[in-house]
C-alpha positions as CSV (number, residue, x, y, z in Angstrom):
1,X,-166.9,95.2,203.4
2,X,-168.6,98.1,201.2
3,X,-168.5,97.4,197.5
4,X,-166.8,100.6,197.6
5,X,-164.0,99.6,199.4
6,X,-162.5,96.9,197.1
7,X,-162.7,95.8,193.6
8,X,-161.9,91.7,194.8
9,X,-164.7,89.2,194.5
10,X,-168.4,89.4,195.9
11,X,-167.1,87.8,199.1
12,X,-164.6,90.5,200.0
13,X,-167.0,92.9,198.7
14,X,-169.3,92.8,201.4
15,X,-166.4,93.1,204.0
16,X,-164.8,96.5,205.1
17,X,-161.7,97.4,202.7
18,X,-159.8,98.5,205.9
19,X,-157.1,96.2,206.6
20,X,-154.8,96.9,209.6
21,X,-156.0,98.6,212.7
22,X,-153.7,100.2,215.0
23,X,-153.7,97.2,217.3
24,X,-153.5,99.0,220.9
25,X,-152.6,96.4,223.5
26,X,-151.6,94.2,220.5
27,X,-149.6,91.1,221.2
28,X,-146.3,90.9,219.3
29,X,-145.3,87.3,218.6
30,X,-141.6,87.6,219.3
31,X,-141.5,85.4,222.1
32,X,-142.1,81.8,222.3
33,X,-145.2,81.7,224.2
34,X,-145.8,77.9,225.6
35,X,-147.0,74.8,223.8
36,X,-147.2,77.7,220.7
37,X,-146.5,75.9,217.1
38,X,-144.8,78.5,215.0
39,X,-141.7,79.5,216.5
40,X,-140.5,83.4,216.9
41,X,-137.5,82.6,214.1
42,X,-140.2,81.4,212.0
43,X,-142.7,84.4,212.5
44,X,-139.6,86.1,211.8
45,X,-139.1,84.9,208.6
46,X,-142.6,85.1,207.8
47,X,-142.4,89.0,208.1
48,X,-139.4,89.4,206.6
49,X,-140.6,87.9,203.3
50,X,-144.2,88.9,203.3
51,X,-142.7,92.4,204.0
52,X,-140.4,91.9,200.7
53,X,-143.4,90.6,198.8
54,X,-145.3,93.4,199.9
55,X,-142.8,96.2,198.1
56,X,-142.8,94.3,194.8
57,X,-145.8,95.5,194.5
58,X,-145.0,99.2,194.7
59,X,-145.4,100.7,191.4
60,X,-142.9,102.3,189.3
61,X,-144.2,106.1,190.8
62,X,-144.1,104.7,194.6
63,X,-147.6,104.3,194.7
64,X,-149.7,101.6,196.6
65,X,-153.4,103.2,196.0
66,X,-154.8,104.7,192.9
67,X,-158.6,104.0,191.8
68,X,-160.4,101.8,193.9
69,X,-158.8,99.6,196.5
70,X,-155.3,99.3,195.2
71,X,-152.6,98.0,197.6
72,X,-153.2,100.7,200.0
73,X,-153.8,98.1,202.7
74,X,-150.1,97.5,202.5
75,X,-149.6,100.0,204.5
76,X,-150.7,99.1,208.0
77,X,-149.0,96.1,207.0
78,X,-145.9,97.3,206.8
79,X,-145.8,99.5,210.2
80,X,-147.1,96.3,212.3
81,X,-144.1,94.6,210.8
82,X,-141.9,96.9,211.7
83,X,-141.3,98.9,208.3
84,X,-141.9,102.7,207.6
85,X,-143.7,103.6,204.5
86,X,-141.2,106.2,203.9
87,X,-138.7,104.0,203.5
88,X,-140.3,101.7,200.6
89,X,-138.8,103.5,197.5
90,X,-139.1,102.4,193.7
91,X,-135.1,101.2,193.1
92,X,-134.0,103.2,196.0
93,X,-135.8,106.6,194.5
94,X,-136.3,108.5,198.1
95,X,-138.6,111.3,195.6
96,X,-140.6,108.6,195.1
97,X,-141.2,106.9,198.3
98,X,-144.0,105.3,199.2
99,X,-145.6,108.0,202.4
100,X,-144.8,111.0,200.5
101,X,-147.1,109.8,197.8
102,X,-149.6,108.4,199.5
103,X,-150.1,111.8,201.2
104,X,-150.3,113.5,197.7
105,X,-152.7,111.4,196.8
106,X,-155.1,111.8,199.9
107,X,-154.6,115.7,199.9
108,X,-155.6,115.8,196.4
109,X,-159.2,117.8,195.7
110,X,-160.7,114.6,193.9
111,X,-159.6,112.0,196.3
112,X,-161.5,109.5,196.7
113,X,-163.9,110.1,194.5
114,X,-167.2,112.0,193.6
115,X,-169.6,109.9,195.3
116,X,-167.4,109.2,198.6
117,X,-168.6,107.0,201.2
118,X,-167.2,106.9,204.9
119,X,-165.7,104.0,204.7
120,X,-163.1,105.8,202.2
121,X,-162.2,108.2,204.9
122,X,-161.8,105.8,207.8
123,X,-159.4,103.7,205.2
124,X,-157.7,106.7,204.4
125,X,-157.4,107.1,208.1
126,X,-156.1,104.1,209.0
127,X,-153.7,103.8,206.1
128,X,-152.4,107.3,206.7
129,X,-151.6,106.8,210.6
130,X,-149.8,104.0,209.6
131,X,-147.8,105.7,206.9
132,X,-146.6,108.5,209.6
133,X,-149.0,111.0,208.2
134,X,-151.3,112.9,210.8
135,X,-154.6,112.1,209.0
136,X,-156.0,115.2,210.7
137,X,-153.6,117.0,209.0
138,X,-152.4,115.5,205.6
139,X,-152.4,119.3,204.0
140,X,-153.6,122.4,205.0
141,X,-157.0,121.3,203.5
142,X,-157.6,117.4,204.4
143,X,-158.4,116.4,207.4
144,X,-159.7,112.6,207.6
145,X,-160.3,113.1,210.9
146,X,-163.1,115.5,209.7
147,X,-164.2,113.8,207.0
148,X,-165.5,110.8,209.4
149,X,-167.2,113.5,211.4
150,X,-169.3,114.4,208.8
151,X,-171.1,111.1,208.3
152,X,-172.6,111.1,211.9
153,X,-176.3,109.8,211.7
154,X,-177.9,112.8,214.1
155,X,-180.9,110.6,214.2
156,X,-179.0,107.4,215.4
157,X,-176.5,108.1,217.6
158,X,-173.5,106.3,217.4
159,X,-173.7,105.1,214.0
160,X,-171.7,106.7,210.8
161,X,-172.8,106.3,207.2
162,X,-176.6,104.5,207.0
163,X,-176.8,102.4,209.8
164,X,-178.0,99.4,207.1
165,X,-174.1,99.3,206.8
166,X,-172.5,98.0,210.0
167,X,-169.3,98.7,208.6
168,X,-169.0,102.3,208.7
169,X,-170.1,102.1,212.8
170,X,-167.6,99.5,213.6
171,X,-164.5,101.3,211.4
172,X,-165.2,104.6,212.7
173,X,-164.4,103.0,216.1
174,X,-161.0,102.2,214.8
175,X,-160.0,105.0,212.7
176,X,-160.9,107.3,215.6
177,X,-159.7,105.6,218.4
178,X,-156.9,104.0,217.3
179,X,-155.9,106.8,214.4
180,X,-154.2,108.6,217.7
181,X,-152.4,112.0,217.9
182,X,-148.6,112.1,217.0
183,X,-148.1,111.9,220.6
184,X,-150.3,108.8,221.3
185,X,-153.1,110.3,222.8
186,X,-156.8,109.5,222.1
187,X,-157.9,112.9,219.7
188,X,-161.6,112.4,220.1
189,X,-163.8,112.7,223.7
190,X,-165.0,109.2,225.4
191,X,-168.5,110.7,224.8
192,X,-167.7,110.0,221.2
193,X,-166.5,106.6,221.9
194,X,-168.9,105.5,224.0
195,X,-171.8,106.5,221.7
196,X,-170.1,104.0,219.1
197,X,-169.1,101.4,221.4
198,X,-172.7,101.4,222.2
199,X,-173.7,100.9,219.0
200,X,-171.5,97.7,218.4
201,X,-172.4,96.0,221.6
202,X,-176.0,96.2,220.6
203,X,-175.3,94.8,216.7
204,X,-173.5,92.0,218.5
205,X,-175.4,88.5,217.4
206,X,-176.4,86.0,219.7
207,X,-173.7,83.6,218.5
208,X,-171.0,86.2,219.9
209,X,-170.0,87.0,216.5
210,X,-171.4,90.1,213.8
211,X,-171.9,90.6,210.2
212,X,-171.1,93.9,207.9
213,X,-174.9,94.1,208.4
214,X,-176.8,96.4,211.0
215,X,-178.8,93.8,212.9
216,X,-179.2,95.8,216.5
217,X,-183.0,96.0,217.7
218,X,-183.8,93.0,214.9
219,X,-183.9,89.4,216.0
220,X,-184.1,87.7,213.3
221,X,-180.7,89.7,211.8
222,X,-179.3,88.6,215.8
223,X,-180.0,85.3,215.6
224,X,-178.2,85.2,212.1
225,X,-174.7,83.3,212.7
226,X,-171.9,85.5,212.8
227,X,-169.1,86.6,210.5
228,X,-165.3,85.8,211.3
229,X,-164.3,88.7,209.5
230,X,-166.5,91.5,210.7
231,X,-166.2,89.4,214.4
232,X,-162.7,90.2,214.3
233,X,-163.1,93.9,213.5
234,X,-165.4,94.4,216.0
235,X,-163.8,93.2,218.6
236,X,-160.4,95.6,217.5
237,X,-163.0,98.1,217.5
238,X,-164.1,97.5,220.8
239,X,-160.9,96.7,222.4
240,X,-159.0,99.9,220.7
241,X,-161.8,101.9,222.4
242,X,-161.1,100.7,226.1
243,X,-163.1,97.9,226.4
244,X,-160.9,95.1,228.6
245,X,-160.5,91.8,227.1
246,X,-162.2,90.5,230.3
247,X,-165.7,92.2,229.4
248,X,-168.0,89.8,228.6
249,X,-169.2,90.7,224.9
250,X,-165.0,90.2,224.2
251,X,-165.2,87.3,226.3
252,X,-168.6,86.0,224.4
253,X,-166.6,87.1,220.4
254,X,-163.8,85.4,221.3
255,X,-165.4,81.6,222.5
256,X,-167.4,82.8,219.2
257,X,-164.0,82.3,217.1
258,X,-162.9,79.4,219.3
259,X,-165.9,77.3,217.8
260,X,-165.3,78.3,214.0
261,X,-161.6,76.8,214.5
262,X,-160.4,74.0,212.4
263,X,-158.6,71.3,214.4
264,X,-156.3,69.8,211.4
265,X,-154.9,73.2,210.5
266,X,-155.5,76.3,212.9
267,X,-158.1,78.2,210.1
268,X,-161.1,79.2,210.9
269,X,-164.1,78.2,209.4
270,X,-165.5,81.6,207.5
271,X,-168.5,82.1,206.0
272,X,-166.6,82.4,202.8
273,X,-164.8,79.6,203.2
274,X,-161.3,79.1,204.7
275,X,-159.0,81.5,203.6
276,X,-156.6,83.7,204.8
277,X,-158.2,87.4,205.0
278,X,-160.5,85.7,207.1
279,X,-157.9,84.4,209.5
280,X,-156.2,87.4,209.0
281,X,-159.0,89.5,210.6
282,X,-159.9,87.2,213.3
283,X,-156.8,87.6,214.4
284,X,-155.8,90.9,214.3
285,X,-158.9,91.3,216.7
286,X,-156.7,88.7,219.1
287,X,-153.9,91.1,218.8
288,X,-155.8,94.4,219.6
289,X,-157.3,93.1,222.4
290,X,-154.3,91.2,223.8
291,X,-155.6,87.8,223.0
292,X,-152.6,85.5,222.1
293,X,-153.4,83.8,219.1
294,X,-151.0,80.9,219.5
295,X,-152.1,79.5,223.0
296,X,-155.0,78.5,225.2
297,X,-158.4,78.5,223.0
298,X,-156.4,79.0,219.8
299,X,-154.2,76.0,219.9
300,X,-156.0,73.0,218.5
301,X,-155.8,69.2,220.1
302,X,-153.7,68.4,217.0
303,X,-151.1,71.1,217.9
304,X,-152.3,74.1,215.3
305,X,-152.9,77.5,215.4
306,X,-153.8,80.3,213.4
307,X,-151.0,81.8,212.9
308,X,-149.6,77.8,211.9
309,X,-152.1,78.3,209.3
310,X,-151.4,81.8,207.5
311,X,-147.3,80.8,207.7
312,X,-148.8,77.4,205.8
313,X,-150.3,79.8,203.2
314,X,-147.2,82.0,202.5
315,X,-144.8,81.2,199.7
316,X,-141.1,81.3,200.6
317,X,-139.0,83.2,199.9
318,X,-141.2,85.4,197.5
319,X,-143.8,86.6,200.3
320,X,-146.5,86.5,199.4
321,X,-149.8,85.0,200.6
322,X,-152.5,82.6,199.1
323,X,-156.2,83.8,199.7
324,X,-157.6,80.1,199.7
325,X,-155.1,76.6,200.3
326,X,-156.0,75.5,196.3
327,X,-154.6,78.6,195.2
328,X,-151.5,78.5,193.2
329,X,-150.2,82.1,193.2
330,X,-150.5,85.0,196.2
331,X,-153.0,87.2,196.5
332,X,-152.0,91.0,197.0
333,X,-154.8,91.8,199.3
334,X,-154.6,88.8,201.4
335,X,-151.3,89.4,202.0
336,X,-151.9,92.4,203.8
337,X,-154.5,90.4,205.9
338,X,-152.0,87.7,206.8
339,X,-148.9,89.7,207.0
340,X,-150.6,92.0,209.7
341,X,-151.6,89.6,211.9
342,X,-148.6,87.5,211.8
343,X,-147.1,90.7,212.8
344,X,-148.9,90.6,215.7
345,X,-150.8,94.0,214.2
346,X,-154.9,94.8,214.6
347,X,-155.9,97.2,211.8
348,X,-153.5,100.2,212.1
349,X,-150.2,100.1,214.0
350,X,-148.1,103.3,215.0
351,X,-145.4,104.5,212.6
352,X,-141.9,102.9,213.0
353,X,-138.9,105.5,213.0
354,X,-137.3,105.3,209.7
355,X,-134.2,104.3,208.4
356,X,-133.8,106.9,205.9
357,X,-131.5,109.4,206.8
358,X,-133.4,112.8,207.8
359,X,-137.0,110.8,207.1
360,X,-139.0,112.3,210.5
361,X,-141.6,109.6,211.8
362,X,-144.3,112.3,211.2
363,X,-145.7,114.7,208.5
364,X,-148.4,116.9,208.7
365,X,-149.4,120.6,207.9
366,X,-148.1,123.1,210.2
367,X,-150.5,125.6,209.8
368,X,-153.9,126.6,207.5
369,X,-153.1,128.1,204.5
370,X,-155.3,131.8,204.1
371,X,-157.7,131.4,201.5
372,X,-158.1,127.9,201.3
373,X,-161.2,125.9,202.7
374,X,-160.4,123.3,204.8
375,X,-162.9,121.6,208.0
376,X,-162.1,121.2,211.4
377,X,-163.9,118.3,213.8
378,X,-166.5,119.3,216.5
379,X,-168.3,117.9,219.4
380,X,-171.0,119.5,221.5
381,X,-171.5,117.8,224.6
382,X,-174.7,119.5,226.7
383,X,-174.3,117.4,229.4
384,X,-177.3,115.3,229.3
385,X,-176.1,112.5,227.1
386,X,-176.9,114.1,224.1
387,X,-173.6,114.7,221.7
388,X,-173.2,116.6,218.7
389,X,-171.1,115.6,216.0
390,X,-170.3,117.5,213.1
391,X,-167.4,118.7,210.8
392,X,-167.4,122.6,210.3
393,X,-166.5,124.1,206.8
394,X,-164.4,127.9,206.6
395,X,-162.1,129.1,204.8
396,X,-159.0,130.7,207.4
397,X,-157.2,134.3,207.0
398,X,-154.2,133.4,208.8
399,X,-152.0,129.8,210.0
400,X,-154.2,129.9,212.8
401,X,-157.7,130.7,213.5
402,X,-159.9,130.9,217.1
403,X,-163.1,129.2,218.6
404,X,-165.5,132.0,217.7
405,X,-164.4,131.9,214.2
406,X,-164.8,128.2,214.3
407,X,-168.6,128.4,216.1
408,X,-169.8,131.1,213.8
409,X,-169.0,128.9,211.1
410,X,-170.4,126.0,212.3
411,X,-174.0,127.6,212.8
412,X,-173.8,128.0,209.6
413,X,-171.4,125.1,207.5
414,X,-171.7,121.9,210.1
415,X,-172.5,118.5,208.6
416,X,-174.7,117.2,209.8
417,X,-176.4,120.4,210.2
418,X,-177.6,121.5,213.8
419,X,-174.5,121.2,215.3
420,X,-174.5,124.6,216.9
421,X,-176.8,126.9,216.7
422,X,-176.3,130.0,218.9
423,X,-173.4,131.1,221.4
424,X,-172.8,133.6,223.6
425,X,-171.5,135.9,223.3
426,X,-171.4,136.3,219.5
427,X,-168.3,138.5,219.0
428,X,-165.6,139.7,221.2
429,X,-162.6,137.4,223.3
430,X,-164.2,136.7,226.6
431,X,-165.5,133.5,227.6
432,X,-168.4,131.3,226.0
433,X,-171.3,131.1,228.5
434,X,-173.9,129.6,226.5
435,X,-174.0,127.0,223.5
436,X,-177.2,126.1,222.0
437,X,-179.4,128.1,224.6
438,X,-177.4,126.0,227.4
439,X,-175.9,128.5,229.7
440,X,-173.1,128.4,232.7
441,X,-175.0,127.9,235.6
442,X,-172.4,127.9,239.1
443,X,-170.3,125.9,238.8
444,X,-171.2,124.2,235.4
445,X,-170.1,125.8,232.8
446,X,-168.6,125.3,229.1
447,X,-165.1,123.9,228.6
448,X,-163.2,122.9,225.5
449,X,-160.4,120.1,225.0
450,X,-158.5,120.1,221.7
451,X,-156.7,116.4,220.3
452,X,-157.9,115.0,224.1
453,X,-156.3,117.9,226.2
454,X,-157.4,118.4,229.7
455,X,-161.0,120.3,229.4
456,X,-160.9,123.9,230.4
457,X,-162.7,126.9,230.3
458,X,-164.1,128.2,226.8
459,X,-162.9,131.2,225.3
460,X,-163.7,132.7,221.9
461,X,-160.0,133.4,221.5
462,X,-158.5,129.7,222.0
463,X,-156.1,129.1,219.5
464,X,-157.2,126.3,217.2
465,X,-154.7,125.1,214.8
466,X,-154.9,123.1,212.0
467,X,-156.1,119.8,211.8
468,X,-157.3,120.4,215.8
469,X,-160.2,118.0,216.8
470,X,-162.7,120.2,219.1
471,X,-164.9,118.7,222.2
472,X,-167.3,121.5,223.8
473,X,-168.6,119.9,227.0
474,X,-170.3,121.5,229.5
475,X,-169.6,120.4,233.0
């Protein structure tokens, strides 16, 4: 991962400090699958004591992330396994519960930092979708969602952040597909997906497996083995953007992972070493894409799997997980890996309803706040395969704003720049009939979807509300 995502040693350092992806299509190990090692009352009581280990390590101000890395990870740990953040309290103090200051945190100016990198946003993402927080609306002036947006590479299509660092491609695949609306619908348009799904078939090495490095169009990076880590993430990635576990590069990642296993104990063989995060990656790219990690390829001749082999790693009954077999205490960020994917989790997971009396699975900002900056998400979609990206800076009047408002501003405040550069008409209500010289022609003509409605026709007086992630197609 980035450097900038975690503060472990060099070997996590070059893998993506995003752990948990919403696993869409995951498998849940509660049922005894056949010739499976671990049983479900075991996986049971796997989650129930990783889950305990997991809020020991809550700090005495309900906090999981601060500078850095943190814990934050525990997060989509916790909603694969059944927990809702909002329900992890310091000694039963609900004011200081674990979502509400998470969300404080990410709506605060600073946050993360003041050399960000996009990887912080797509963690941010991740985490916050797990929590129950709307990461396209965590206040009336963060939106995550956004944020991502902004690190589009208009000269490489597909990729976010420098395209030298596969990481930020493959996590904005799982923030943005699998960070879904409160409803459960995709937020972004397949024209967005497929640019990046494009972009992680073609880093895929030759081995079936990839690396945090870009190594698309290179053959010497291609022919480089593969990564079980980053293998793992990109086949989430894939998987939480549509791609069937029957397609062949899913088919070709996962007889990749079949080949690192290690008969005598269900691990796989990392480039690292053996270790849990590793196994705990690999696997959570099993879950998202429906792959049962306890039968078929992933049960050894000597009877193992890789879920036998994180449960082998756990200390009972305090929780928590080992990184490597020689250790002789838990490691806090392994034990996010492991717990996930013993969960049966990818890399985010849906908010469970929580227990806590009044708690509502969701938060989010209900409307802009006048006078406050804040950025919206845009796509501009000519038609001819070409696709805008772009986050749009302005400051609103009112709760609510319109699609003029939001067009005028993004001639003007997009990043990356270009995103729109004329519409017409400029002023008024009516409807939009040309973006970017492109007019309506017939029966072609410009149509907008907001959060992955149903495109239909543009007007400059659509209602956009906060946190509302724009497509402009034309059709």
């Amino acid at each position: 991962m980035p450097r900038s995502l975690t503060s472990r040693t060099s070997r996590t350092s070059r893998r993506i400090a995003l752990v948990v992806p919403a696993a869409l299509g995951a498998v849940v190990l509660t049922a005894l699958p056949a010739a499976a090692t671990s049983t479900p009352a075991q996986i049971a009581t796997s989650k129930t004591n990783g889950v305990a280990y997991l809020k020991s390590l809550q700090a005495a101000d309900g906090s999981y992330a601060g500078s850095g890395l943190s814990n934050e990870w525990a997060f989509s740990a916790f909603a694969a396994a059944g927990t809702a953040a909002v329900d992890v309290t310091p000694g039963g103090d609900t004011t200081k519960n674990a979502r509400t200051v998470y969300r404080n945190l990410l709506a605060t100016p600073g946050w993360p930092s003041a050399t960000p990198v996009v990887t912080d946003y797509q963690r941010g993402t991740l985490n916050a979708y797990a929590a129950g927080i709307d990461p396209a609306r965590v206040s009336a002036s963060r939106n995550l969602i956004a944020d991502i947006y902004g690190y589009w590479q208009n000269a490489e299509a597909g990729y976010f952040g420098p395209s030298a660092n596969y990481n930020g491609t493959v996590f904005a695949a799982l923030a943005l597909s699998g960070a879904r609306t409160q409803a459960g619908a995709q937020r972004v348009p397949q024209a967005l997906v497929d640019k990046i799904v494009t972009r992680i078939r073609a880093n895929q090495h030759t081995d079936g497996g990839w690396t945090y490095a870009k190594a698309e169009g290179n053959p010497t990076e291609l022919a480089k083995p593969g990564d079980i880590d980053m293998t793992g993430a990109s086949m989430a990635a894939l998987c939480s953007s549509g791609v069937p576990n029957t397609d062949p590069d899913i088919v070709q990642a996962k007889a990749f992972l079949k080949s690192k296993l290690v008969n005598a104990s269900g691990a796989f063989n990392a480039m690292y070493g053996i270790n849990t995060s590793s196994n705990g990656w690999a696997v959570s790219g099993l879950n998202a894409c429906g792959i049962n990690p306890q039968t078929g390829d992933f049960l050894t001749s000597m009877g193992r799997t890789p879920i036998d082999f994180l449960i082998a790693n756990q200390y009972n009954p305090s929780g928590g997980f080992k990184y490597q077999p020689s250790d002789t205490s838990p490691s806090a960020y392994s034990s996010t890996d492991a717990l996930r994917a013993v969960a049966g989790g990818g890399f985010t997971a849906p908010p469970p309803t929580p227990v806590t009396s009044g708690a509502p699975t969701w938060v989010a900002a209900s409307g802009f706040t006048s006078g406050t900056a804040t950025k919206l998400a845009l796509t501009v979609d000519d038609g001819t395969g070409t696709l805008k990206v772009c986050n749009v800076a302005f400051t609103p009047t009112g709760t609510t704003t319109d699609l003029g408002t939001v067009l005028a501003a993004a001639s003007t405040a997009a990043t990356p720049a270009g995103c729109v550069t004329s519409v017409v008409p400029s002023s008024g209500t009516g409807a939009i009939t040309s973006v970017n010289g492109k007019a309506n022609a017939g029966s072609a003509t410009w149509k907008v979807s907001v959060d992955g409605s149903a495109f239909a026709g543009a007007t400059r007086d659509k209602v956009i509300n906060v946190g509302d992630t724009i497509a402009l197609r034309y059709s």
